[in-house]
C-alpha positions, 0 to 999 in steps of 0.5 A: 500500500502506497505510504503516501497517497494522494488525495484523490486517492484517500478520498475517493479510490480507499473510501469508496466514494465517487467523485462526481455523486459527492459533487453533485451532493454538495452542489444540490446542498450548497444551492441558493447560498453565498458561498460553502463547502466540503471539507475532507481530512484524513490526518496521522499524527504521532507523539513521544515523549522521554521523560525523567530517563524512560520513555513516559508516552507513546501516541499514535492516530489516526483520523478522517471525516468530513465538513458541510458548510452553507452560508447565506448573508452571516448565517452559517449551517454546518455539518461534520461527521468522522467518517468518509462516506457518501452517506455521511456527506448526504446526512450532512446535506440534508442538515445545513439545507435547513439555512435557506434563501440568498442574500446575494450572488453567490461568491466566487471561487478562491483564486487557483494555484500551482505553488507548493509550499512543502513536500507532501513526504509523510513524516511519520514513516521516515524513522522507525518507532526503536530510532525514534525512542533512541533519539530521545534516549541519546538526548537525555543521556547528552544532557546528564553527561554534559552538567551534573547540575542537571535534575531532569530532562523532557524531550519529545518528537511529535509529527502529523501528516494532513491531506485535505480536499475542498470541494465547493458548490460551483465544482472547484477543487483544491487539495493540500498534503500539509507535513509538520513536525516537531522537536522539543527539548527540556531540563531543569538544573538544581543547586542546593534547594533552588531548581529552575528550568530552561528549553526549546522547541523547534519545528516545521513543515519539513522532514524530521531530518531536518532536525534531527541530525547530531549537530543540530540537536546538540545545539537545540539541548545546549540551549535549553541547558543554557537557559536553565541555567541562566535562570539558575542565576537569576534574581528576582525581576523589578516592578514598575513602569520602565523601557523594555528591550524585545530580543528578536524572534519569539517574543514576537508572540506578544505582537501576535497576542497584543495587535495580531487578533485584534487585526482579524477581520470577524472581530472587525466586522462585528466592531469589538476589536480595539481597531475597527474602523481605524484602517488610514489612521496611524496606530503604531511609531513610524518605522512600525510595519507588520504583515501576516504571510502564510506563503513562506516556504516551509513555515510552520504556520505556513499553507499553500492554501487556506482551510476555504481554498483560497491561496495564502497571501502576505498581507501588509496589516500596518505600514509605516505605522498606518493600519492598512487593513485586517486579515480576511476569510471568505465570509467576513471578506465578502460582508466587509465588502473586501478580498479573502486573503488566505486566513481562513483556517479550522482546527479540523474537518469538525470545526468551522473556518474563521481568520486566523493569523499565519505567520505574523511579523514585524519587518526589521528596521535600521537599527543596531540591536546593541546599539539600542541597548546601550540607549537605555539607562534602566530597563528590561531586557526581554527574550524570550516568553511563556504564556499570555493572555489579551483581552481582544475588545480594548486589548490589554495583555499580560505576558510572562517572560521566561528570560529576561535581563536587567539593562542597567547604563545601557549594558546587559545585567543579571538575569531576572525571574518573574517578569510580567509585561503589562500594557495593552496593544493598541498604545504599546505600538505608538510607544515603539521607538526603536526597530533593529535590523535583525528580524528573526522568526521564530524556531517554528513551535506556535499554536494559537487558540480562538474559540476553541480551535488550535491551529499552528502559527509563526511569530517574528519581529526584531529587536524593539524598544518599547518606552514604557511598558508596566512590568510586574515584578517581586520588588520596586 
């Protein structure tokens, strides 16, 4: 049996299906609405992890089905079931005619493409079970021999292979092979009665091959093992209002959480984001560009095209500081009066599409990044971020941060624990006031939430200094 089949064949040729009934099924379901669609899955995933010296979980799935959407105005009737089947796709049928009537014609078909993004090489086939216990294995035996200050170490490989086909009313179709894989590497250090803990993911839309030679996994442990160890030393963070310093790359992920969901074109519509109806006005420093691209080879937030069909785009979402326009699905596109630009995604065939971020960045500008250090007397030095949290209608977040440095006279300090930046994104951007030259992406471990719905992301931007921005700390 061919270990990587194609779309056509997982959907019609092992289910049983002909393609032209289901067709004609979803056109008959689909007659008289704005626009929908079939959506079919057929997903493998796996995850193994290694933990405190024995492999602690072995996940493997499997799992496929269908999606039935009809769109009339902004009513929405959806259908899903787990199983592919033409009789699964007519129960589906049935339900969603219950939405009747149109409000206008009906849309037109994404756009087509011949592009592809990444390989439609399955992963999970790529190593045998034994080597990839072996791998965690090696990692967690490099990490002990490497400093006795090591207590533990959690490393894990996880990998999902994605076929997907889109089928509309009008009888378009697209279909995308989506590979992504993962790496992440933990370990916490000890010293007496103190224990702190550092690590790094890294992850793509590429073989796991790409990750897993010697040299680079070394090299994704050396770091974890820095971290911890750099938090091991740490002292206890300030509090107050100061200047903070973002490295480049990750922290980028307070840009996506802070501007990114308030820029989604639902939110928009529906005037509950901090930004509706501010696109020409300036709500970012000059020099501030940001942009949503889900066309990056490769990226882990990256689709040849959107869960609609509809080919990713860049999307320039501010320019020079000026909001040039939000991140569209078709609906919200269509009722907005504008393009689809790509950021129509769901979870899974069980989920309904809605916008969604990509790859979110901020372009880099010309600054030195040790320059723009030295510029500050006393401040944050943040580079690297856990969770957040915002609020989407006036767009206050909080953001803890996992290492950060005191920028005392303008040099780097010690370590500090117990960050949190506070602030909210609509002023945080007009507070930017330096862009370095050195944007960096992410290593390709996001995923974003949105009612409900997880999907991967990118995150990037480069070295920025921020004005003033509240930090939460354990002393004045």
């Amino acid at each position: 049996m061919n270990p990587n089949p194609s779309p056509d064949e997982l959907f019609f040729t092992r289910a049983g299906m002909d393609e032209g009934r289901v067709a004609t099924v979803v056109g008959d379901a689909l007659a008289g609405a704005d626009d929908g669609e079939l959506f079919m899955e057929h997903r493998q995933s796996e995850a193994l992890t290694f933990d405190d010296g024995r492999l602690k979980t072995a996940h493997y799935d499997v799992s496929q089905g269908v999606g039935l959407r009809r769109v009339v105005d902004e009513a929405t009737a959806y259908a899903h079931a787990s199983e592919l089947s033409e009789a699964a796709i007519g129960r589906a049928s049935a339900t969603v005619r219950a939405v009747d009537g149109r409000a206008g014609a009906a849309a037109a078909p994404p756009a087509r493409t011949n592009r592809r993004l990444y390989g439609d090489l399955n992963p999970l086939g790529e190593m045998a079970f034994d080597d990839k216990v072996g791998l965690l294995r090696r990692i967690d035996a490099y990490l002990r021999d490497k400093d006795e200050r090591v207590r533990q170490v959690t490393a894990s490989i996880s990998g999902s292979w994605q076929v997907v086909c889109i089928l509309r009313g009008d009888g378009a179709k697209a279909t995308d092979v989506r590979p992504l894989v993962r790496i992440d590497i933990a370990c916490v250090v000890g010293e007496g009665d103190r224990m702190e803990a550092g690590g790094q993911g890294r992850g793509g839309r590429m073989p796991y091959r790409d990750f897993i030679r010697t040299g680079r996994w070394r090299a994704q442990a050396d770091e974890a093992l820095r971290g911890a160890l750099v938090n091991l030393e740490s002292v206890d963070a300030p509090a107050g209002e100061m200047p903070v310093v973002l490295g480049p790359g990750w922290p980028g992920v307070l840009l996506h959480e802070a501007i990114g969901h308030g820029l989604e074109g639902d939110f928009n519509r529906k005037g509950t984001s901090a930004f509706s109806g501010l696109v020409g006005e300036r709500i970012a420093s000059p020099g501030v560009t940001v942009v949503d691209d889900g066309a990056i080879a490769d990226r882990r937030g990256s689709l040849t095209i959107d869960d609609e069909g509809t080919p990713t785009s860049s999307t320039v979402l501010i320019e020079d500081g000026v909001l040039k326009g939000y991140m569209h699905d078709r609906m919200n596109a269509r009722l907005m009066g504008h393009e689809p630009t790509g950021n129509g995604r769901r979870e899974s065939h069980a989920h309904q599409p809605m916008p969604r971020m990509t790859n979110t960045y901020m372009l880099a500008g010309d600054r030195e990044p040790g320059e723009i250090v030295a510029s500050v007397r006393k401040g944050l030095y943040a580079v690297n971020f856990g969770g957040g949290q915002v609020d989407i209608a006036n767009g206050k977040f909080v953001f803890s941060a996992s290492e950060a440095y005191l920028i005392e006279d303008g040099k780097v300090g010690p370590a500090v624990k117990g960050a949190t930046l506070i602030g909210n994104g609509p002023d945080v951007l007009t507070k930017v006031s330096a862009v370095g030259d050195d944007m960096e992406f992410d290593k390709g471990v996001g995923t974003c939430g949105k009612a409900g719905q997880g999907v991967p992301v990118g995150v990037g931007q480069p070295t920025l200094l921020i004005d003033a921005l509240t930090v939460g700390g354990t002393r004045a």
